[in-house]
matplotlib code that plots the C-alpha trace (Angstrom):
import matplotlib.pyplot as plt

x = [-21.6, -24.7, -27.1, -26.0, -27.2, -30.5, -31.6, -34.9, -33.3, -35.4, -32.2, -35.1, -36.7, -33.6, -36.2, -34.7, -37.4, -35.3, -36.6, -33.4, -32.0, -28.7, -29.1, -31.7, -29.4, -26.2, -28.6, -29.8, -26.4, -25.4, -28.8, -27.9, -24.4, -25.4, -28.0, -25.3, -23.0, -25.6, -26.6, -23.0, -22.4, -25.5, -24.4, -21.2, -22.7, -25.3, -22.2, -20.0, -23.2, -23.9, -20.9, -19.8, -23.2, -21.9, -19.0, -20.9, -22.9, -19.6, -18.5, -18.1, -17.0, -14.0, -12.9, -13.6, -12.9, -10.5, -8.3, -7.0, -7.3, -10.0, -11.7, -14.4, -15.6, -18.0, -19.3, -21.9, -22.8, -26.1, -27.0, -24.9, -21.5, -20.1, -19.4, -17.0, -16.7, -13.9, -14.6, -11.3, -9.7, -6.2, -3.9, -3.9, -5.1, -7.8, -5.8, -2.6, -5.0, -6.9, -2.9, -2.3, -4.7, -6.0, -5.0, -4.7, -0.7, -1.2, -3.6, -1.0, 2.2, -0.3, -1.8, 2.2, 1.5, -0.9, 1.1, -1.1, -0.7, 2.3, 2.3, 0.0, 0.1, -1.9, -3.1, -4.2, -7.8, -9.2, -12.4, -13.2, -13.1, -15.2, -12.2, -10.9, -7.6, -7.1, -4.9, -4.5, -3.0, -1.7, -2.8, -1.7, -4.4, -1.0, 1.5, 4.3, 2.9, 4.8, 3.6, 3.2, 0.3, -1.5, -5.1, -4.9, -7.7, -8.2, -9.3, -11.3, -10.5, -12.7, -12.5, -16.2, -16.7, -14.2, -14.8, -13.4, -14.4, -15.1, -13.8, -14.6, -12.9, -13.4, -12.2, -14.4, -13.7, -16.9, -14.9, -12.2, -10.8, -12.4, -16.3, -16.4, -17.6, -18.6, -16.2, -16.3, -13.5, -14.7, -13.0, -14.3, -12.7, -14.1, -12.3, -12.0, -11.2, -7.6, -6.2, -7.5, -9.8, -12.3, -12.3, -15.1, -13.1, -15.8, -14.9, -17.1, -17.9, -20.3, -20.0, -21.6, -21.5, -17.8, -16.7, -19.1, -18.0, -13.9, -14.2, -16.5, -13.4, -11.1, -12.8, -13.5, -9.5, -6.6, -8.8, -10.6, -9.0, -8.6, -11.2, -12.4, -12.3, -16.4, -16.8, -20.1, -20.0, -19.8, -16.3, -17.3, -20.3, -21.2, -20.0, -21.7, -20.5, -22.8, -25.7, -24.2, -22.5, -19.3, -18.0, -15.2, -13.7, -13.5, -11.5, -13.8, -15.5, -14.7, -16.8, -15.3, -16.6, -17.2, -17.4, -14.2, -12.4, -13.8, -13.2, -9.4, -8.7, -10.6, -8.5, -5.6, -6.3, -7.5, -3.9, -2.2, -3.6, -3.1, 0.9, 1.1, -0.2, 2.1, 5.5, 3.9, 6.1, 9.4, 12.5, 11.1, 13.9, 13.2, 9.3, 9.1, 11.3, 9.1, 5.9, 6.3, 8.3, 4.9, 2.0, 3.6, 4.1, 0.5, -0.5, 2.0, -0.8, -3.5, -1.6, -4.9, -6.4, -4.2, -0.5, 0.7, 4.5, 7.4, 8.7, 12.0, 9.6, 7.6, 9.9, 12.1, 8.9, 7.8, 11.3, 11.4, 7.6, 8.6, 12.3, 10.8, 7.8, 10.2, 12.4, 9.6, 9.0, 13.0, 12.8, 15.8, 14.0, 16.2, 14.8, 11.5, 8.9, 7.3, 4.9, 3.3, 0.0, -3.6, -5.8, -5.9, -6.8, -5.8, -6.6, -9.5, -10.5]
y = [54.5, 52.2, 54.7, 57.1, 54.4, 53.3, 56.1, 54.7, 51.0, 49.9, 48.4, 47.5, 45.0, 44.3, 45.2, 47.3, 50.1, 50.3, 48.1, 47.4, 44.2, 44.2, 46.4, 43.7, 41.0, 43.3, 44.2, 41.0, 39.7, 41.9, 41.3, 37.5, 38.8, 41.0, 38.2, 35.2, 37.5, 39.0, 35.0, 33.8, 37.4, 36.2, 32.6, 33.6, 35.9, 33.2, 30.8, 32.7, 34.3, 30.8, 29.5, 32.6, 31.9, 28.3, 29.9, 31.9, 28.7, 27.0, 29.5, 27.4, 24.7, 26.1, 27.9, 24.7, 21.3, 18.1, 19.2, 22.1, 24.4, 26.1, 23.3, 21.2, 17.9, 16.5, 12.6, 10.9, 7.4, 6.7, 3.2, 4.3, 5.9, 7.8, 12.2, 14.0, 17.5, 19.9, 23.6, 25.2, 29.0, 29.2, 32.2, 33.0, 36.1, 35.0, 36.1, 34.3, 30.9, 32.0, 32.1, 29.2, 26.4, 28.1, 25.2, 21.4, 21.8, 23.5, 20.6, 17.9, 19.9, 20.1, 16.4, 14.8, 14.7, 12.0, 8.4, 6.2, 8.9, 7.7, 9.9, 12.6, 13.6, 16.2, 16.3, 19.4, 20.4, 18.9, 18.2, 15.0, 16.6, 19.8, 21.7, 20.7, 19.6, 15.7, 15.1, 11.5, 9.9, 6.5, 5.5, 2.6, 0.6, 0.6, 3.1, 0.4, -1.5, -0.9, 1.6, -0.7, -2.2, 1.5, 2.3, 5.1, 7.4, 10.2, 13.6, 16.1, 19.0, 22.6, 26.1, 26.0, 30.1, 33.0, 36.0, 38.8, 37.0, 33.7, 30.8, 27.3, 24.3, 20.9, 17.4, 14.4, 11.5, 8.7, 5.4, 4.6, 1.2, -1.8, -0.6, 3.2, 5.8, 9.2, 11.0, 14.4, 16.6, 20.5, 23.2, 25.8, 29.4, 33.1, 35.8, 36.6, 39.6, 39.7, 39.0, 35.2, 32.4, 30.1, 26.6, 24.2, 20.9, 18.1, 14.7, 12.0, 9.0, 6.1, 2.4, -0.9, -4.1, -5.0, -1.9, -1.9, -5.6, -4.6, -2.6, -4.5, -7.3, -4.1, -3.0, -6.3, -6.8, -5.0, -1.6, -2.8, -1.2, 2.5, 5.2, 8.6, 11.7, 12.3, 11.3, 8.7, 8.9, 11.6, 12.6, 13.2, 11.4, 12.2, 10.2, 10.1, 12.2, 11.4, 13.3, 15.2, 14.0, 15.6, 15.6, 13.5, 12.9, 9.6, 8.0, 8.9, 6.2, 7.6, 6.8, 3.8, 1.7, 3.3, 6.9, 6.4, 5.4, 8.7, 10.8, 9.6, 10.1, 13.7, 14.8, 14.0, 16.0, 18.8, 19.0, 18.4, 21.2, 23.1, 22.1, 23.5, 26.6, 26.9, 27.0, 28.8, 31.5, 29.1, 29.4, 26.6, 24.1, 23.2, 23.7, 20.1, 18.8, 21.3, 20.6, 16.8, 17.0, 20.1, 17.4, 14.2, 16.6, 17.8, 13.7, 12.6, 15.3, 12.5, 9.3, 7.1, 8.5, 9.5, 7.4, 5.2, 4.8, 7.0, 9.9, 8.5, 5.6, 8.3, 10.7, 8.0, 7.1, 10.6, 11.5, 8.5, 9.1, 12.4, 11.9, 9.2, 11.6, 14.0, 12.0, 10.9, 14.4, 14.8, 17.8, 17.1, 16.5, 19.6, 21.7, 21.6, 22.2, 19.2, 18.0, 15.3, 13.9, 13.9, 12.1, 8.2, 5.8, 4.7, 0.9, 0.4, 3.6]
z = [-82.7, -83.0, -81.3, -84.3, -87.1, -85.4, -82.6, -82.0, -80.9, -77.5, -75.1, -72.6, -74.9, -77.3, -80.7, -82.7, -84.4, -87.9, -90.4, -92.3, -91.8, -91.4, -88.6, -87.3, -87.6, -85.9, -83.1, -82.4, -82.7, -79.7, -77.9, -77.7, -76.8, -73.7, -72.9, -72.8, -70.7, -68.7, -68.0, -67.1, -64.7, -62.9, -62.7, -61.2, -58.9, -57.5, -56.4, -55.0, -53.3, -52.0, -51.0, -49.3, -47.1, -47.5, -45.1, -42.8, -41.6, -41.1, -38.6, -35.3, -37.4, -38.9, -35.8, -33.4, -34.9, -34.3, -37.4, -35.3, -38.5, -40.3, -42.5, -42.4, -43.6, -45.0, -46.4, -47.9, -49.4, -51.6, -52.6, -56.3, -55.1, -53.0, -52.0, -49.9, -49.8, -48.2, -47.0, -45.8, -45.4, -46.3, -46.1, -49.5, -51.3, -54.0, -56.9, -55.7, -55.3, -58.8, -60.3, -59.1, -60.0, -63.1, -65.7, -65.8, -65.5, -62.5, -60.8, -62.2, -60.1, -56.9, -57.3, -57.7, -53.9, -53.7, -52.7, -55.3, -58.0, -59.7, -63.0, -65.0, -68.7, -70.1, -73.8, -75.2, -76.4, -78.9, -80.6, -79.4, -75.6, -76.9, -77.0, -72.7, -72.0, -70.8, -67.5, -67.8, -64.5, -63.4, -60.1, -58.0, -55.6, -53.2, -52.9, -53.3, -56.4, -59.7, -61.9, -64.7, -62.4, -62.4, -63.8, -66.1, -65.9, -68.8, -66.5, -68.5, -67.3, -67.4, -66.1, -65.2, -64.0, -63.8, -62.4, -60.1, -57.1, -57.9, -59.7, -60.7, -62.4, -62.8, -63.1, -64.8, -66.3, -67.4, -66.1, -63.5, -61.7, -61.0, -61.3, -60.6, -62.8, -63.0, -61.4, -60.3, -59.0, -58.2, -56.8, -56.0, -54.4, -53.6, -51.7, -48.0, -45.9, -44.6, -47.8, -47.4, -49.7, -48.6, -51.0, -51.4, -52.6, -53.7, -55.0, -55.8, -57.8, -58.8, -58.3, -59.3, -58.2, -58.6, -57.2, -54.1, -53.7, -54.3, -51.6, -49.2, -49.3, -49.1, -45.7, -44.4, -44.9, -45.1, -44.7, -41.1, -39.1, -41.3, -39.8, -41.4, -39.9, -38.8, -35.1, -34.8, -30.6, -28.3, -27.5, -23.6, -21.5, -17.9, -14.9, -11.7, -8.5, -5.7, -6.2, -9.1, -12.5, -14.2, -17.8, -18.9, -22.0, -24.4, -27.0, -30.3, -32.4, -36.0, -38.7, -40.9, -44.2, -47.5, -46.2, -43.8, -47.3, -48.8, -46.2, -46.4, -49.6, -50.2, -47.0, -48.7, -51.7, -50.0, -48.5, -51.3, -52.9, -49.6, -50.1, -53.8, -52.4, -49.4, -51.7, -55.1, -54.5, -53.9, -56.4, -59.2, -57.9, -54.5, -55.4, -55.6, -52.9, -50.4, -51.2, -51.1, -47.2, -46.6, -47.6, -46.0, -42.7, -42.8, -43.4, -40.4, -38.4, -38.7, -38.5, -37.3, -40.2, -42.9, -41.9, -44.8, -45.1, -43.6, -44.8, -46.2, -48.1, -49.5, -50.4, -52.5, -54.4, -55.3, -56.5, -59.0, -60.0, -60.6, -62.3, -64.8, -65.7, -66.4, -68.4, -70.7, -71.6, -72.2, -69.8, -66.8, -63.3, -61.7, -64.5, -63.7, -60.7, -60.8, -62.8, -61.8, -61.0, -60.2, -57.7, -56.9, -55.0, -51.2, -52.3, -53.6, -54.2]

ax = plt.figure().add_subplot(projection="3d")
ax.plot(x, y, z, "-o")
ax.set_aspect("equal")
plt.show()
């Protein structure tokens, strides 16, 4: 149609020859049309380009590694906050996983898991948020404390890239408890052979004074004796034989401090969202009761790590969290699949 009203237009050098104007202005219209797409098709095809090379350097990692699955882990701590970041395979074809975490209603039913998440409304887009929905979640510092005693932390969330084999979306908000700011929930997914996905989870936040203080006390307290999940000593040493020497294997020293405490609670997201996966395809009412007994079984798989309260404890809590949500939004708890909240704190953050 176009190439009938202006046959000498150049698409190498988006000029048109024609001197008329409105041509002009429709052909430069569609010039800064193919550009912008042309710009977010290459943008989409440099991530998922890099984190599927992102996967082939984790190899040996995700087939050997203490979490005796395919995911590795890992932390960091600058002077100004703190970073973990997640890289797993699941079982799940990428358009399943792309279905299933595509919207902030989505990450609310997957983040319910969390044990200092306690509730998770989302607002829809507005203005004032650039037109991105808000999750905003209560979080407890302790899993027992009264949700009247939660922070609540507005979420921005964003579908950053979608494509046919990658996606992106992410969670910000510019403040949190007690000193942190800035943070900064990714996910991140591109497809596998074998009908399978490899995620990049990354989670991370800033902190001043008070925060970095907060948790110091934290650590030095109730916290001392919590470890992460990256091993600081060798796990085997050699022991003399005579003239010779053998292997043998040691207790592991695992990292502990600010990046133990991140390492924590980014594992326990990871497997939450791992959880909402699992039972997608589950009728809607048992989707709930599944996925809560799924995460607190894949915890109970890292108790030095990961262990916080029993099963019976945790189950109680997540079925009130979840019935008084529920009520709030005058829906009936057995109507629903469980909607519920968003990532939060282990106790100080």
């Amino acid at each position: 149609m176009f190439l009938d009203l202006a046959p000498s237009y150049s698409t190498s050098h988006c000029q048109p020859a024609h001197r008329g104007r409105w041509i002009l202005r429709l052909l430069s219209l569609f010039c800064s049309l193919g550009a912008s797409l042309t710009v977010h098709a290459a943008v989409d095809s440099n991530n998922a380009t890099a984190l599927l090379a992102k996967y082939a350097t984790l190899t040996d990692q995700l087939s050997r590694n203490n979490f005796q699955r395919p995911l590795h882990l890992e932390s960091s701590e600058s002077p100004n906050g703190l970073k973990g970041d997640i890289y797993a395979v699941v079982e799940h074809p990428f358009s399943a996983v792309d279905a299933a975490l595509n919207s902030p209603a989505h990450w609310c039913e997957a983040m319910i898991l969390h044990i200092n998440n306690r509730q998770c409304q989302v607002s829809p887009p507005s203005a004032a948020t650039n037109g991105a929905a808000v999750l905003t979640l209560s979080i407890v510092r302790k899993y027992d404390q009264p949700l009247e005693q939660a922070f609540r932390v507005p979420f921005v969330y964003r579908k950053e890239t979608h494509a046919a084999g990658y996606f992106s979306s992410k969670l910000s908000a510019d403040s949190g408890p007690m000193g942190t700011s800035n943070y900064q929930i990714l996910l991140e997914v591109v497809p596998l052979a074998g009908k399978r996905s490899f995620l990049h989870f990354a989670y991370s936040y800033d902190t001043n004074f008070i925060a970095q203080a907060t948790m110091a006390a934290y650590l030095a307290t109730f916290g001392s004796g919590k470890v992460g999940f990256t091993v600081v000593t060798p796990v085997t040493q050699s022991e003399p034989i005579g003239e010779g020497s053998r292997e043998i294997k040691i207790e592991p020293v695992y990292i502990r401090g600010m990046r133990g405490l991140m390492e924590r609670n980014a594992m326990r997201y990871y497997l939450a969202i791992e959880a909402y996966l699992a039972h997608m395809n589950a009728p809607s009412i048992e989707q709930l009761d599944k996925r809560l007994n799924s995460w607190f079984s894949q915890i109970e798989r890292y108790p030095k790590q990961l262990h916080e309260a029993d099963r019976t404890t945790y189950l109680r809590l997540k079925r009130a969290d979840y019935a008084t949500m529920q009520s709030t939004r005058g829906t009936p708890p057995e109507a629903a699949s469980g909607t519920v909240t968003m990532p939060g704190t282990e106790a100080t953050r």
